[in-house]
PQR file of N, CA, C, O and H, with PARSE charges and radii, in Angstrom:
ATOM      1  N   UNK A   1       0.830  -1.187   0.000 -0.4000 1.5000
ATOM      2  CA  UNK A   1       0.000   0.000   0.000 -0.0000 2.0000
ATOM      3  C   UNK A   1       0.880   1.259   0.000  0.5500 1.7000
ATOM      4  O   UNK A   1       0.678   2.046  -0.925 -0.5500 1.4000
ATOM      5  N   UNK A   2       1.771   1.548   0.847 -0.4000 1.5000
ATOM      6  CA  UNK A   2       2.795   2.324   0.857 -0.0000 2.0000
ATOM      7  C   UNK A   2       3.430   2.707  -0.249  0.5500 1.7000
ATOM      8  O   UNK A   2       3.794   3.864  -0.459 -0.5500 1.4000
ATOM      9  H   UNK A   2       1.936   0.909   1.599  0.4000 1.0000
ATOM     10  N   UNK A   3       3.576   1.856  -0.927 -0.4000 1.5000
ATOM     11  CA  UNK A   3       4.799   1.707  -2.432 -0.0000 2.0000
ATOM     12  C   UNK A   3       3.879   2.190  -3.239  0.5500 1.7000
ATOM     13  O   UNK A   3       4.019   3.174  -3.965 -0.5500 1.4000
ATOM     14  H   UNK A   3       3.280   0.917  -0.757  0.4000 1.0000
ATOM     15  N   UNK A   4       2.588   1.284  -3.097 -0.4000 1.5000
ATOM     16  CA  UNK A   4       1.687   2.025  -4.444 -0.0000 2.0000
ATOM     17  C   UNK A   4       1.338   4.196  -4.108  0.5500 1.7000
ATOM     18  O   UNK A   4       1.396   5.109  -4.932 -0.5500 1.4000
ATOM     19  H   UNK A   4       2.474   0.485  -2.507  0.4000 1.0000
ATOM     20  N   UNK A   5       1.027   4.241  -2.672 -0.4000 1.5000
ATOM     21  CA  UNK A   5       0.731   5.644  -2.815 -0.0000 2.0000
ATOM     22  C   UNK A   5       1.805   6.484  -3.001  0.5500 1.7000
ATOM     23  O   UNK A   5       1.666   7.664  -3.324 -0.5500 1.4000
ATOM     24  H   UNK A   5       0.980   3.499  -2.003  0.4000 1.0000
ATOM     25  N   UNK A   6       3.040   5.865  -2.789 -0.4000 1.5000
ATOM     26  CA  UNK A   6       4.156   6.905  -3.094 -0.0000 2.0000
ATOM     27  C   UNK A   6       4.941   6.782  -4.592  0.5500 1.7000
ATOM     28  O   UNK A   6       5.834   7.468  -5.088 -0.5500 1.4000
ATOM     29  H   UNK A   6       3.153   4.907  -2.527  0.4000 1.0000
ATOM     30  N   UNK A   7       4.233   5.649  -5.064 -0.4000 1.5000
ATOM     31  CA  UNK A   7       4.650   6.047  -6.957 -0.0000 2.0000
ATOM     32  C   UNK A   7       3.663   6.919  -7.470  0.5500 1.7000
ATOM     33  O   UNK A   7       3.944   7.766  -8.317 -0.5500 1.4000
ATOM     34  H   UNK A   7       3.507   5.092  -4.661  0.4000 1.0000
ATOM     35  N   UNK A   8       2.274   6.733  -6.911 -0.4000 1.5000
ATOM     36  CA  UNK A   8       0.884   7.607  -7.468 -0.0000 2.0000
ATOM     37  C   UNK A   8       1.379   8.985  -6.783  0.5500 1.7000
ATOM     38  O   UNK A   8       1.621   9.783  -7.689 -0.5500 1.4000
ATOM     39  H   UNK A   8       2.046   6.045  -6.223  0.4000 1.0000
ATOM     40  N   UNK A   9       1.595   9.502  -5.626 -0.4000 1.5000
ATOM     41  CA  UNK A   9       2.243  11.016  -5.259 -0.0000 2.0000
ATOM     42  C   UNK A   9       3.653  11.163  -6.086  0.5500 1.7000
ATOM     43  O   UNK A   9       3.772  12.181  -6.768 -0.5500 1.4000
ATOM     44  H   UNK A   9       1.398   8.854  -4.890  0.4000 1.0000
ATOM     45  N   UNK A  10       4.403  10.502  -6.076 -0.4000 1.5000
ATOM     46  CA  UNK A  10       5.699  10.758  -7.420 -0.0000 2.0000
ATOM     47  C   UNK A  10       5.169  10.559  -8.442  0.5500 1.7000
ATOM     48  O   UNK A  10       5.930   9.875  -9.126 -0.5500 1.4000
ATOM     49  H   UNK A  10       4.307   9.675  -5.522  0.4000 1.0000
ATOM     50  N   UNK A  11       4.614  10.690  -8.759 -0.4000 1.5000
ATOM     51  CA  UNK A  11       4.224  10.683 -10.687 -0.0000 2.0000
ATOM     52  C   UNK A  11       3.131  12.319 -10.495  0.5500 1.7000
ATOM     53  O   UNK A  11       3.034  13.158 -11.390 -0.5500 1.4000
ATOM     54  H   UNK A  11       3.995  11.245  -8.204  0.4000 1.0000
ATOM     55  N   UNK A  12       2.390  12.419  -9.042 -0.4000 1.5000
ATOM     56  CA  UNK A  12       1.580  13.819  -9.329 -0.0000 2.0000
ATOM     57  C   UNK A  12       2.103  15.023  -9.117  0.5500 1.7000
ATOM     58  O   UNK A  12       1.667  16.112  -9.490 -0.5500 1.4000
ATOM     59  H   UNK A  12       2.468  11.737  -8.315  0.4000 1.0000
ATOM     60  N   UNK A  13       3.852  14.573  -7.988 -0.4000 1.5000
ATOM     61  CA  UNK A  13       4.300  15.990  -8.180 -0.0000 2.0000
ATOM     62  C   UNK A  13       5.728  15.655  -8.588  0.5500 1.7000
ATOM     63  O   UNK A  13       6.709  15.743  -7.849 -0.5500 1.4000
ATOM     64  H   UNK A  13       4.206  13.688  -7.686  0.4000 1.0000
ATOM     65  N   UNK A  14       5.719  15.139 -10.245 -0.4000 1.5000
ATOM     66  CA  UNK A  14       6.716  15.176 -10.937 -0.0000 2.0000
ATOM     67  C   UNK A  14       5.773  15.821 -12.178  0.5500 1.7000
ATOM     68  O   UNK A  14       6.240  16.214 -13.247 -0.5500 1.4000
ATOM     69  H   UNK A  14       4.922  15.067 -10.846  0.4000 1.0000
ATOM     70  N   UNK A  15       4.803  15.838 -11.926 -0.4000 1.5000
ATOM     71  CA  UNK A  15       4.203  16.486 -13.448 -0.0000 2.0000
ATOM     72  C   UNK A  15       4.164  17.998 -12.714  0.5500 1.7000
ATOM     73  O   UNK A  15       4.483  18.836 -13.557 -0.5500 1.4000
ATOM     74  H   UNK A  15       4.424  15.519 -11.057  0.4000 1.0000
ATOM     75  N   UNK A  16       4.013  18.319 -12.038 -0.4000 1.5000
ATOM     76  CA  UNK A  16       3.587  19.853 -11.177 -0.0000 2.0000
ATOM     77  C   UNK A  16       5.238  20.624 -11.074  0.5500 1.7000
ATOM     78  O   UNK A  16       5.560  21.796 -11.270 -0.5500 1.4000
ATOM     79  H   UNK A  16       3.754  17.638 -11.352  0.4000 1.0000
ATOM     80  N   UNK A  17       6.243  19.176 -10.606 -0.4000 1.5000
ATOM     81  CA  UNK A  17       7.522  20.155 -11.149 -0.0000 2.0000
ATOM     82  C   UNK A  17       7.954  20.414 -12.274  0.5500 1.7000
ATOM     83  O   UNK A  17       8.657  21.374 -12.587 -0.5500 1.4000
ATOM     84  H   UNK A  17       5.981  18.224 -10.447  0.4000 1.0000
ATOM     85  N   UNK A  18       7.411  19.263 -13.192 -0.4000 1.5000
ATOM     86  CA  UNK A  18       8.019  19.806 -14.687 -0.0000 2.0000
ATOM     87  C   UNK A  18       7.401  20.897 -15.143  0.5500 1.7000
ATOM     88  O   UNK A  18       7.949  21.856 -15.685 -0.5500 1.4000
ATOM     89  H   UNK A  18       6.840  18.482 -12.938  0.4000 1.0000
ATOM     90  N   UNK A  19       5.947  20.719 -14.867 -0.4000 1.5000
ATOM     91  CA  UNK A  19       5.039  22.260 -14.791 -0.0000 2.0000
ATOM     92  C   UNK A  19       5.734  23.585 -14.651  0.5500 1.7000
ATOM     93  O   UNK A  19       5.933  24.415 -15.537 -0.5500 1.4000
ATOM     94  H   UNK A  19       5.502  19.939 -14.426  0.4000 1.0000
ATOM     95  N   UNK A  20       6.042  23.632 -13.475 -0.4000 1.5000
ATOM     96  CA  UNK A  20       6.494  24.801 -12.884 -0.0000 2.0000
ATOM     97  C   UNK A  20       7.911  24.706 -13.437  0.5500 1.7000
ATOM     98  O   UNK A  20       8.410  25.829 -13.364 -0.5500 1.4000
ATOM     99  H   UNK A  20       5.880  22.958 -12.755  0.4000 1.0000
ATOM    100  N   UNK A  21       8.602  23.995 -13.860 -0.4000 1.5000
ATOM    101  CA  UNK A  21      10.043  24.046 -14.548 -0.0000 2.0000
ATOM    102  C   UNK A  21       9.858  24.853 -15.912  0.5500 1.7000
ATOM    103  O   UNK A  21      10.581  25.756 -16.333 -0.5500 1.4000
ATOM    104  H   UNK A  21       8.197  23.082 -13.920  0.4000 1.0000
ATOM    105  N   UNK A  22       8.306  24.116 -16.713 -0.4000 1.5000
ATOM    106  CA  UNK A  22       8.641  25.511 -18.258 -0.0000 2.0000
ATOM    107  C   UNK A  22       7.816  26.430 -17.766  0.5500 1.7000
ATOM    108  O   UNK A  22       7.963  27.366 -18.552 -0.5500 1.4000
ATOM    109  H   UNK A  22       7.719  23.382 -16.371  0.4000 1.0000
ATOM    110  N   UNK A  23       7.182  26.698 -17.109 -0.4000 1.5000
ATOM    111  CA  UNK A  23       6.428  27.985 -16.463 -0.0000 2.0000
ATOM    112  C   UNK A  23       7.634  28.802 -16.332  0.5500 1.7000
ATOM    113  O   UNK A  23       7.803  29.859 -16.939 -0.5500 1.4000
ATOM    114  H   UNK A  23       7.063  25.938 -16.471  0.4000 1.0000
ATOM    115  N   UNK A  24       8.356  28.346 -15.626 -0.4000 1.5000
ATOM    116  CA  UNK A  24      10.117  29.053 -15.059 -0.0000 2.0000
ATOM    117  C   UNK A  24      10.806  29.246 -16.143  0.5500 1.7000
ATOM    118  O   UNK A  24      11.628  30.161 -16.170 -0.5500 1.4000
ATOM    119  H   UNK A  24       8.219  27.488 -15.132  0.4000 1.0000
ATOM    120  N   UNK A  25      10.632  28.534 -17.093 -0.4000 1.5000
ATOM    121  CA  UNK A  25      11.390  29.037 -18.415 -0.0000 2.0000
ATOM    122  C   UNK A  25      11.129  29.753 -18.732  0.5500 1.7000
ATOM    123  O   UNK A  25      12.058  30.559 -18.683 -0.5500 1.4000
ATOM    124  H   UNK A  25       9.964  27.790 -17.071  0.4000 1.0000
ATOM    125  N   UNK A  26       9.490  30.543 -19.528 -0.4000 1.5000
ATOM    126  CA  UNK A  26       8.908  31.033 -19.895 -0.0000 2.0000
ATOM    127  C   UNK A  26       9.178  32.354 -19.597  0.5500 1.7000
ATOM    128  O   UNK A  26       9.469  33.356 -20.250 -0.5500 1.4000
ATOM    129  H   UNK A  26       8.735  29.889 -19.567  0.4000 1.0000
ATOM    130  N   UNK A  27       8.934  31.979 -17.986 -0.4000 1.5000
ATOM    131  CA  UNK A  27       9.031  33.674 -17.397 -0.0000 2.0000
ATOM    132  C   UNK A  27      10.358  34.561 -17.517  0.5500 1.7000
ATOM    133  O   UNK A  27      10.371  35.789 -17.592 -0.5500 1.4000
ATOM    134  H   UNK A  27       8.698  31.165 -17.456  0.4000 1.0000
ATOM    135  N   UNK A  28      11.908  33.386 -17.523 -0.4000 1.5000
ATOM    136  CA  UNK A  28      13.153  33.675 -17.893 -0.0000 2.0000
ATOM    137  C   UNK A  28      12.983  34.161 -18.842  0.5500 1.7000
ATOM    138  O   UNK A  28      13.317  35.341 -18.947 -0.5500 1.4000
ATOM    139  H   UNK A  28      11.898  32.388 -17.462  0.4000 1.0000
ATOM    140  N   UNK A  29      12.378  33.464 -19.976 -0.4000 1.5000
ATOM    141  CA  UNK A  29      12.882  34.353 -21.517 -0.0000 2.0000
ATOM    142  C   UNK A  29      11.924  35.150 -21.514  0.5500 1.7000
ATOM    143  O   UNK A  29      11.761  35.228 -22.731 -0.5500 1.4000
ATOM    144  H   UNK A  29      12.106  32.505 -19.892  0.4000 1.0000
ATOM    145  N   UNK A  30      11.105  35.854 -21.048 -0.4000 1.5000
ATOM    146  CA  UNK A  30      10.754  37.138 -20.836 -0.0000 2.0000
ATOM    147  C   UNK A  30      11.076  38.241 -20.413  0.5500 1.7000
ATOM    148  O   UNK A  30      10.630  39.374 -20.595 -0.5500 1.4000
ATOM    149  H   UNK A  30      11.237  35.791 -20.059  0.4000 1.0000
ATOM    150  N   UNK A  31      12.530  37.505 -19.368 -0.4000 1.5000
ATOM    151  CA  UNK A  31      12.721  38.374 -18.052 -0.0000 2.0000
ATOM    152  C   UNK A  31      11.984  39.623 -17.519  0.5500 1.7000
ATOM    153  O   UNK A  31      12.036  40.850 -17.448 -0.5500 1.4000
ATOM    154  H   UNK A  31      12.892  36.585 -19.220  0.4000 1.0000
ATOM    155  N   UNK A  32      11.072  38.235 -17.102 -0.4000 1.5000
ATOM    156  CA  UNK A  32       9.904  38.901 -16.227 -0.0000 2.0000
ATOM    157  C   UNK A  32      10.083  38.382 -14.840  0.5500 1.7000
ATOM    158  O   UNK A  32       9.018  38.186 -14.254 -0.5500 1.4000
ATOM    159  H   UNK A  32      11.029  37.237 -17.159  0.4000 1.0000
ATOM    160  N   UNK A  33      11.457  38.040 -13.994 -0.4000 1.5000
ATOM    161  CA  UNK A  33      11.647  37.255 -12.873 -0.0000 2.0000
ATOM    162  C   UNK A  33      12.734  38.010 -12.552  0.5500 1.7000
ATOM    163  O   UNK A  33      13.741  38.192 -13.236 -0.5500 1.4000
ATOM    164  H   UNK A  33      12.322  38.200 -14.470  0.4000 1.0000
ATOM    165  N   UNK A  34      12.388  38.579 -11.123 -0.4000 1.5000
ATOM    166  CA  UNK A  34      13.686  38.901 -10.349 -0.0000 2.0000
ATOM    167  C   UNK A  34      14.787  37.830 -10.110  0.5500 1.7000
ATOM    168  O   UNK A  34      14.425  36.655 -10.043 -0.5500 1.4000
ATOM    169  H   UNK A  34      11.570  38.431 -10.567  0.4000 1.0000
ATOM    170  N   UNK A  35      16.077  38.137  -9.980 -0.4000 1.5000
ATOM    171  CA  UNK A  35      17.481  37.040 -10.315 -0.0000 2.0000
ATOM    172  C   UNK A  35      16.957  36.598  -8.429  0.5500 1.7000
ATOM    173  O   UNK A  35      17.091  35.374  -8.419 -0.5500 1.4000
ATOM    174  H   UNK A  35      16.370  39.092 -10.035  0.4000 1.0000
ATOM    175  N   UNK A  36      16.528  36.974  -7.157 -0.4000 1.5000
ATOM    176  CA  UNK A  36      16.665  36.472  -6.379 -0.0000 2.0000
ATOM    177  C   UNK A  36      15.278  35.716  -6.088  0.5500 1.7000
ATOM    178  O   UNK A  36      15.324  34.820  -5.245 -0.5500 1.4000
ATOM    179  H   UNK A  36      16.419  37.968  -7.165  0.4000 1.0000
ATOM    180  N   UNK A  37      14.021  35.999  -6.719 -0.4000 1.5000
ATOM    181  CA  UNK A  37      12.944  35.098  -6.994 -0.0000 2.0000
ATOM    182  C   UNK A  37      13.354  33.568  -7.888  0.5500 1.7000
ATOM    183  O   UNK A  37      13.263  32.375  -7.600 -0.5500 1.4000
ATOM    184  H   UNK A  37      13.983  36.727  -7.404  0.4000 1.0000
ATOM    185  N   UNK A  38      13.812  34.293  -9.031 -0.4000 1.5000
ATOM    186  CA  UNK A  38      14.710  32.627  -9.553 -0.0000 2.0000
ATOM    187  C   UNK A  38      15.477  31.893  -9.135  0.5500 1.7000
ATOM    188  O   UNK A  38      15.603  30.715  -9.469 -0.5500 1.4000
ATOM    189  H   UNK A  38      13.886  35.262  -9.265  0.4000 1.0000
ATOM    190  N   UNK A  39      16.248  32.623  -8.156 -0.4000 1.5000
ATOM    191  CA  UNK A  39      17.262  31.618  -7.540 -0.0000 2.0000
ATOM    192  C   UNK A  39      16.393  30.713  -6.789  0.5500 1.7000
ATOM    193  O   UNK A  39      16.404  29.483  -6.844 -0.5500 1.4000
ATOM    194  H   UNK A  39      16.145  33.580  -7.885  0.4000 1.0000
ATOM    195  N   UNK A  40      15.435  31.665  -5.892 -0.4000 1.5000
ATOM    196  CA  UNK A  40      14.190  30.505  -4.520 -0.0000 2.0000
ATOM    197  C   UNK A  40      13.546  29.586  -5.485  0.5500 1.7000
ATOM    198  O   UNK A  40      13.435  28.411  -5.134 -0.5500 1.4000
ATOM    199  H   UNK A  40      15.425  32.664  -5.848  0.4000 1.0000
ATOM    200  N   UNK A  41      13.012  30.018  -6.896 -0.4000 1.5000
ATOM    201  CA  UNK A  41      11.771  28.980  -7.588 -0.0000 2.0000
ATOM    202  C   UNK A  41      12.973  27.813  -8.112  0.5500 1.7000
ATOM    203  O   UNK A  41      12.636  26.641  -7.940 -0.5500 1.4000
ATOM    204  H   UNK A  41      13.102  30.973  -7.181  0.4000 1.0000
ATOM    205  N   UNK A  42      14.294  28.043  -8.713 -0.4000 1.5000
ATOM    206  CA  UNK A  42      15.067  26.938  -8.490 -0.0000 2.0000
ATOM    207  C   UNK A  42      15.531  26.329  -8.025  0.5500 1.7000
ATOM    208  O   UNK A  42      15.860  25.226  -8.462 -0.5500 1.4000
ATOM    209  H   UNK A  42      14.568  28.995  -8.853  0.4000 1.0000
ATOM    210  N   UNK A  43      15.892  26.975  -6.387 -0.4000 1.5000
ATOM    211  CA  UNK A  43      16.013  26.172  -5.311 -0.0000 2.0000
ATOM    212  C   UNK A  43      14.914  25.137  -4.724  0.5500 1.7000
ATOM    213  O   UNK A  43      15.164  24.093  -4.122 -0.5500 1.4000
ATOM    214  H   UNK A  43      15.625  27.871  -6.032  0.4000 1.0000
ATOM    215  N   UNK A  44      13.564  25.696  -5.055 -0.4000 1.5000
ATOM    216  CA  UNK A  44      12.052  25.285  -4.416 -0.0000 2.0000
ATOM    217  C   UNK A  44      12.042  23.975  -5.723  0.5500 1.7000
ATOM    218  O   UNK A  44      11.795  22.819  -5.379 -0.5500 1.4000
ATOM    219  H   UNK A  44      13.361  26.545  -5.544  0.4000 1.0000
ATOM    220  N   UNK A  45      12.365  24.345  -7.370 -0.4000 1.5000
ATOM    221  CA  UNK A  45      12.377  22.545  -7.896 -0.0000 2.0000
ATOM    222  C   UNK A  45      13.369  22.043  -7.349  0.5500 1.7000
ATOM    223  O   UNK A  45      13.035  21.308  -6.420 -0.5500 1.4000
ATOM    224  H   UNK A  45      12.565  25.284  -7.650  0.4000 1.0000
ATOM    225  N   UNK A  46      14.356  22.103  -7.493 -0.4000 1.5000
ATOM    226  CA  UNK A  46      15.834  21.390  -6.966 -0.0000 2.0000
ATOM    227  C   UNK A  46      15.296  20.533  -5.721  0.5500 1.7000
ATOM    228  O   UNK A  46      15.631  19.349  -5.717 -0.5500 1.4000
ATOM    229  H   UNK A  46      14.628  22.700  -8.247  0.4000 1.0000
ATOM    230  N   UNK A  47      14.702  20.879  -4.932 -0.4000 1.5000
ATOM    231  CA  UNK A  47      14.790  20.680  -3.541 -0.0000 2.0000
ATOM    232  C   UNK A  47      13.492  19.282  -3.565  0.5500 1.7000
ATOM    233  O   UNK A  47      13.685  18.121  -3.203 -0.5500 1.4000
ATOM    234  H   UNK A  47      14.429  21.841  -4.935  0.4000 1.0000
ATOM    235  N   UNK A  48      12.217  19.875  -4.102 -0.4000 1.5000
ATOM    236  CA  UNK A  48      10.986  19.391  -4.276 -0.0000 2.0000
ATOM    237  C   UNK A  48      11.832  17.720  -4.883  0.5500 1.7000
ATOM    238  O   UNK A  48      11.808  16.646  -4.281 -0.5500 1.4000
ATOM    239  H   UNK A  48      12.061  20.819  -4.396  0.4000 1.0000
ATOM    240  N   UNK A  49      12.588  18.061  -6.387 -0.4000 1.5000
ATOM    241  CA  UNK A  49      12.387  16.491  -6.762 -0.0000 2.0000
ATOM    242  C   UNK A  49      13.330  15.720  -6.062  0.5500 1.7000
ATOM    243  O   UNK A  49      13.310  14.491  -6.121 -0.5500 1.4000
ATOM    244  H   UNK A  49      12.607  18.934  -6.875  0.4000 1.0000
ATOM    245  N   UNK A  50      14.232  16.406  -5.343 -0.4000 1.5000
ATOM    246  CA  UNK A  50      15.379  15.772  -4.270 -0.0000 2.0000
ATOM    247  C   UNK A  50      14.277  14.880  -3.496  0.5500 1.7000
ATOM    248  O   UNK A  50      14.054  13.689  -3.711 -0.5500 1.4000
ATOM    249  H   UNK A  50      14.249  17.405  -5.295  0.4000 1.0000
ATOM    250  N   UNK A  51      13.626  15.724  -2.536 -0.4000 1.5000
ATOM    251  CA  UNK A  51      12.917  15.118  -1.903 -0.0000 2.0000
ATOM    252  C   UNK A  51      11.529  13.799  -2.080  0.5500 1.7000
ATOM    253  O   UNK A  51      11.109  12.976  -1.266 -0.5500 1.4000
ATOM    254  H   UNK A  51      13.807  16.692  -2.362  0.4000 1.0000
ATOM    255  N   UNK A  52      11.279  13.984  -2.976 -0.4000 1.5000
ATOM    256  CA  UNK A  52      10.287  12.800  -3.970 -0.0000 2.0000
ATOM    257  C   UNK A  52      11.363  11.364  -3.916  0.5500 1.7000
ATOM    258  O   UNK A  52      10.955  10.264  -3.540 -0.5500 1.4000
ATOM    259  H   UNK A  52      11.620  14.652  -3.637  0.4000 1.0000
ATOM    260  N   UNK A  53      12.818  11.636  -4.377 -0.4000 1.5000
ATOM    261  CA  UNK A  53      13.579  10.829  -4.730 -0.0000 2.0000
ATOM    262  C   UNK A  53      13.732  10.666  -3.983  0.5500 1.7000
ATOM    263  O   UNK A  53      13.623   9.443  -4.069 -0.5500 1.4000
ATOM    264  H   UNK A  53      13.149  12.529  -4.682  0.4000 1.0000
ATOM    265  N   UNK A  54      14.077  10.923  -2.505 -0.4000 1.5000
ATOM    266  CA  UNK A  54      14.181  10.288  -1.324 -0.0000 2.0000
ATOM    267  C   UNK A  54      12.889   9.483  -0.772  0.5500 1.7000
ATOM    268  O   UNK A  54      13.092   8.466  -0.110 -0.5500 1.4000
ATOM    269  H   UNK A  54      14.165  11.917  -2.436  0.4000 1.0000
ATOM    270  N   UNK A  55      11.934   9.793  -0.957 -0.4000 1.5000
ATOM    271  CA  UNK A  55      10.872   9.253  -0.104 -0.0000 2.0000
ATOM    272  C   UNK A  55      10.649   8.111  -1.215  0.5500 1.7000
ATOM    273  O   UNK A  55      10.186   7.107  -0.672 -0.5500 1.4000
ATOM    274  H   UNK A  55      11.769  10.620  -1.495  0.4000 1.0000
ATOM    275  N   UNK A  56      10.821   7.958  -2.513 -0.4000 1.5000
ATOM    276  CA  UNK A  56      10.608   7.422  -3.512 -0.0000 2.0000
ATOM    277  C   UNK A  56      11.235   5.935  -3.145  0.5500 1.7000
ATOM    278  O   UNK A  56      10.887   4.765  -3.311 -0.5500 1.4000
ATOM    279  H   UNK A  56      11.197   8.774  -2.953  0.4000 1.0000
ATOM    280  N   UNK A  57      12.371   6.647  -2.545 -0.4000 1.5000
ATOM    281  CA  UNK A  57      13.640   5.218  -2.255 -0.0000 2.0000
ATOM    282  C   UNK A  57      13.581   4.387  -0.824  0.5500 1.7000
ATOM    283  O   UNK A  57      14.214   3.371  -0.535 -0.5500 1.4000
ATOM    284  H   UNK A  57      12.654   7.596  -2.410  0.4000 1.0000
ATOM    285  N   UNK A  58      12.688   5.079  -0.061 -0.4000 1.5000
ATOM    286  CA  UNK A  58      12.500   4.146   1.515 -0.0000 2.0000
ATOM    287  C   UNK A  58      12.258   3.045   1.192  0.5500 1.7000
ATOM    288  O   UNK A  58      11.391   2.627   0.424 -0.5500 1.4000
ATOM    289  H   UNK A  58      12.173   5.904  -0.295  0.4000 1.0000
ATOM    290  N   UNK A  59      13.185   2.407   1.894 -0.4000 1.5000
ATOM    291  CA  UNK A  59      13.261   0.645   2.121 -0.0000 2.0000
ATOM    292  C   UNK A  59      12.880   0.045   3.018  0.5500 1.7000
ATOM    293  O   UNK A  59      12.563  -1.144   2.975 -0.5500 1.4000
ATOM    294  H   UNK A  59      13.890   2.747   2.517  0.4000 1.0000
ATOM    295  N   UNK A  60      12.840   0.804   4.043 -0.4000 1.5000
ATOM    296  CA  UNK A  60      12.388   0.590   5.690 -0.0000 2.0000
ATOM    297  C   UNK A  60      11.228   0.979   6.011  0.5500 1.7000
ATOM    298  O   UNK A  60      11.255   1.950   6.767 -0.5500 1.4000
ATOM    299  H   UNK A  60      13.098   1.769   4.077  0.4000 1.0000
ATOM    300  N   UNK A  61      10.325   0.651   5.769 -0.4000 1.5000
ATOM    301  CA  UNK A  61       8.960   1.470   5.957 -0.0000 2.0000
ATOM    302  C   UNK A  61       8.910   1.486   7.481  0.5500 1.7000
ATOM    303  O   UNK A  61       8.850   0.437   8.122 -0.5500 1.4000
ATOM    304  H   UNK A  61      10.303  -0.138   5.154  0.4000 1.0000
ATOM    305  N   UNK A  62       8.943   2.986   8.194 -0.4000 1.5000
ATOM    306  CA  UNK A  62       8.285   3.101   9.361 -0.0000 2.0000
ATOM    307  C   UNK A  62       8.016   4.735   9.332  0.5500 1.7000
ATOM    308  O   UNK A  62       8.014   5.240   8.210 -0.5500 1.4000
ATOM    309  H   UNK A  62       8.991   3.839   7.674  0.4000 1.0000
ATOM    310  N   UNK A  63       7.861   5.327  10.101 -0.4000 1.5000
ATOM    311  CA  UNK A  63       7.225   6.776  10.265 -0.0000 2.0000
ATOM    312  C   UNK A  63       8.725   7.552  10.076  0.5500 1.7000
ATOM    313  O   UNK A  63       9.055   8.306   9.160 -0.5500 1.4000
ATOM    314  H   UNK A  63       7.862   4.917  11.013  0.4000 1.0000
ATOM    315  N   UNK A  64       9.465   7.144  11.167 -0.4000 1.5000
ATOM    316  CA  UNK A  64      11.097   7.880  11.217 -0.0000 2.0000
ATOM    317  C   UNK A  64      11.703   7.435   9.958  0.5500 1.7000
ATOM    318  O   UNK A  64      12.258   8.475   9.603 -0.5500 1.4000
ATOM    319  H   UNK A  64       9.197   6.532  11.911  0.4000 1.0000
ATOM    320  N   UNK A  65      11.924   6.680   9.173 -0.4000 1.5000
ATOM    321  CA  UNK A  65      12.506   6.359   8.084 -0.0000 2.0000
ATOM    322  C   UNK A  65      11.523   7.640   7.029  0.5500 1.7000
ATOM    323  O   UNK A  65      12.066   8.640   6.559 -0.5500 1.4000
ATOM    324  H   UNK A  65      11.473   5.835   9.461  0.4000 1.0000
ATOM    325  N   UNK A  66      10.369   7.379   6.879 -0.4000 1.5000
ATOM    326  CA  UNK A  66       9.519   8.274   5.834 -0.0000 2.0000
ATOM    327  C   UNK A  66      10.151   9.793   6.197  0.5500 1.7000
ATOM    328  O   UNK A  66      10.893  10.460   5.477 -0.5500 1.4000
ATOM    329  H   UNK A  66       9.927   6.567   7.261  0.4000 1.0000
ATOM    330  N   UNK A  67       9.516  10.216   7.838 -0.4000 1.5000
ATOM    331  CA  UNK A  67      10.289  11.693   8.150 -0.0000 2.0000
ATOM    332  C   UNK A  67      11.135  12.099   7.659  0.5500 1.7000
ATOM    333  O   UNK A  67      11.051  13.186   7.087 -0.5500 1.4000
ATOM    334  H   UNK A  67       8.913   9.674   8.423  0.4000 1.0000
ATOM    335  N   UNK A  68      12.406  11.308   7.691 -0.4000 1.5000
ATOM    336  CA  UNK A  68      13.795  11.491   7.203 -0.0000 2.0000
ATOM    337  C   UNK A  68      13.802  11.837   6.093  0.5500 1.7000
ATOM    338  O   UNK A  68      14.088  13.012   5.863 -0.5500 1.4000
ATOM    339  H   UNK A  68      12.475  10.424   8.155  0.4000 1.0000
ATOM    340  N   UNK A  69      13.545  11.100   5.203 -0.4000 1.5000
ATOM    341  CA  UNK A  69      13.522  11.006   3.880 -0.0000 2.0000
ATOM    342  C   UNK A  69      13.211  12.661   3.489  0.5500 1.7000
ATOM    343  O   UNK A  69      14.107  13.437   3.158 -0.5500 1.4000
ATOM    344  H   UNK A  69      13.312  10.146   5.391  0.4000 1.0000
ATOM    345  N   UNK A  70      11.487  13.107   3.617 -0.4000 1.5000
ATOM    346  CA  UNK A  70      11.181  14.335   3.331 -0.0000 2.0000
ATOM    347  C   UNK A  70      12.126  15.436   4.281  0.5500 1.7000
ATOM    348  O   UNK A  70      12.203  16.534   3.730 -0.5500 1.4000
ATOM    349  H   UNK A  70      10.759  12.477   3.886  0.4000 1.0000
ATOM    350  N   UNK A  71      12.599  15.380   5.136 -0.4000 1.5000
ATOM    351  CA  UNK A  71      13.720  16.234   5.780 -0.0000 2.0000
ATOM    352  C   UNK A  71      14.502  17.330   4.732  0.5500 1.7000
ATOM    353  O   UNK A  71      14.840  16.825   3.661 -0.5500 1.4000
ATOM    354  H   UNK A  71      12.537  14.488   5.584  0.4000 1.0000
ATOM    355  N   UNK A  72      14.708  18.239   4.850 -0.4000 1.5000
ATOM    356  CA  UNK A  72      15.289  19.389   4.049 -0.0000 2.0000
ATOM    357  C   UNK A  72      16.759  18.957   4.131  0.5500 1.7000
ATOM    358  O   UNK A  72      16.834  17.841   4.646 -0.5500 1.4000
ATOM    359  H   UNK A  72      14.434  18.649   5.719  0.4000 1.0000
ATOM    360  N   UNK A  73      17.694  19.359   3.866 -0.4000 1.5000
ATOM    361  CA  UNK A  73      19.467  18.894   3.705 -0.0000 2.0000
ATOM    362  C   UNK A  73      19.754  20.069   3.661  0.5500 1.7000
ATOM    363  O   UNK A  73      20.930  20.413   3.545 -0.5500 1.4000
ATOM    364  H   UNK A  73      17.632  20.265   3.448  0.4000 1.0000
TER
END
């Protein structure tokens, strides 16, 4: 049950980051984005699919193993 809801949540916010990845393009080649707003919305994907990929990869299913995983670095 676990495995299945966390490929169905990684597949819904891997489409929402690629989303927001050409949204982020878009707005670049407009330069319509402050350089320290782009740095946070690339730090905010960077970080987002880090974290998917971690929770993606728990082997140990318990509450403290899951926590960890989503934990910021």
């Amino acid at each position: 049950m676990y495995v299945a809801t966390v490929r169905s949540t990684q597949h819904i916010l891997n489409n929402l980051l690629n989303q927001l990845q050409l949204a982020f393009l878009d707005l670049e080649k407009e330069h319509c984005m402050e350089s320290e707003t782009r740095k946070l919305l690339e730090k905010s994907i960077r970080e987002g699919k880090e974290q998917v990929e971690r929770l993606s990869s728990v082997s140990e299913i318990s509450g403290e193993s899951i926590e960890e995983s989503v934990r910021p670095r």
